[in-house]
C-alpha angles and dihedrals in degrees: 000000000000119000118234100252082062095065095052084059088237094135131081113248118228087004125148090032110186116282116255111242107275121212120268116303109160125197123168123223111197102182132167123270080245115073098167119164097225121159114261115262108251096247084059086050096055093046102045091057093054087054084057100050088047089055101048094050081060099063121085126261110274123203123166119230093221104046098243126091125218127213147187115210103184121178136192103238103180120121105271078075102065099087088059107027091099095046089047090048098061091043098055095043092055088050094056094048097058096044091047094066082042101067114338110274127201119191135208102195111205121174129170129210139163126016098306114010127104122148148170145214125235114253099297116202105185132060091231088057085051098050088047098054087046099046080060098061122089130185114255123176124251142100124306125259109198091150087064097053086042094051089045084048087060096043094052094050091046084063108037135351113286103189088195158002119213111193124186126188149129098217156041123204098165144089105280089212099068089034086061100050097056089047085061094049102049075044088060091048094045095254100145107189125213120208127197107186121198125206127008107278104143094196080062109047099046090053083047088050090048100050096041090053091048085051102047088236119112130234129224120175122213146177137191093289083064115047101112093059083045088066109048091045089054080044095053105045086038083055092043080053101055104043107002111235110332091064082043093062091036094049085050101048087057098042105034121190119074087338089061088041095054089048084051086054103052094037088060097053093051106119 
């Protein structure tokens, strides 16, 4: 049965095509026997927004030639989603109507689900084509497939710029390894990747910490406490995406909170 995003031909056909197998890379990932997915204490919220934060006024000014940003928004749709998927909709739409007055913002949706589907939107330059694409999406159990949305990722910069890769997600299921070559890739071709990582599992979030620094992206994780910082961090390096640091500042003085405090950072470490 076709979703409803799909009949509106606002999907890539034959796109996210399986990885081919990397060389040996081999990172390994000790976690705990318990790999419950408990919320973070407050004290751990706090914090890991500030490491964000830290690693995002690293990263060098970015500032499309043609005006416009691209970017790619990929998200884990498998059914330990459900219960937030909702939640996660209106958050992200929010997000890409506000950048998209910033700088100018044009989105490439991917998702994957199941055993064997990942896809991805076309290019997608208004926040009502996005919310479409994304009403039409339904959570559907199955592993995750992380490798596919990085190799698309890929694909997609070797063709044209990509300026970034958001990634949100609560699991891994995959060889690290070939997780982390691709991530270096996407890293050699300035690609920085942000992860927002729901939920505890530790498996999880040292695999998300490995691919955002190979990358040159940052990872924050987050849970429902936390939302409204969530927001305005997707805001603001959707906003660093589409127009570099002037539509940063500009996207922080009006929303104030982390995302004021991002746009703070990077304007400190300009030279």
């Amino acid at each position: 049965m076709l979703i409803a995003a799909e009949r509106r031909s606002e999907w890539l056909p034959g796109c996210c095509r399986q990885p081919k197998a990397v060389g040996t890379l081999y990172i390994k990932i000790m976690a705990k026997d318990d790999e419950r997915r408990d919320q973070l204490p407050a004290d751990r919220k706090s914090s890991a927004v500030e490491a964000f934060l830290r690693e995002v006024r690293a990263m060098p000014a970015v500032r499309p030639a043609s005006g416009r940003g691209r970017l790619i928004f990929a998200l884990d749709a498998t059914a330990s989603r459900e219960a937030t998927w909702d939640r996660a909709c209106r958050l992200q739409g929010e997000m890409f109507e506000t950048a998209a007055g910033l700088g100018g913002l044009d989105v490439q949706l991917v998702f994957y689900r199941g055993f064997d589907e990942c896809k991805a939107s076309r290019w997608l330059d208004t926040a009502a084509a996005l919310h479409r694409a994304m009403r039409g999406v339904s959570c559907v159990g199955g592993e995750t497939q992380i490798g596919r949305v990085l190799a698309h990722a890929l694909k997609e910069a070797r063709g044209e710029k990509v300026n970034a890769l958001v990634f949100v997600g609560d699991a891994m299921e995959e060889k690290v390894d070939a997780l982390s070559r691709l991530a270096g890739e996407l890293g050699l071709l300035g690609v920085p990747v942000f992860i927002f990582h729901e939920g505890g599992d530790q498996t999880a979030g040292l695999a998300f910490r490995q691919i955002a620094k190979l990358s040159g992206g940052a990872y924050c994780p987050f849970d429902a406490a936390s939302a409204d910082q969530l927001r305005q961090l997707l805001g603001a390096v959707a906003a660093y995406a589409a127009g570099g640091r002037g539509a940063l500042a500009l996207y922080g003085r009006r929303v104030g909170g982390a995302a004021l405090l991002l746009a703070g950072a990077v304007d400190g470490a300009k030279t």
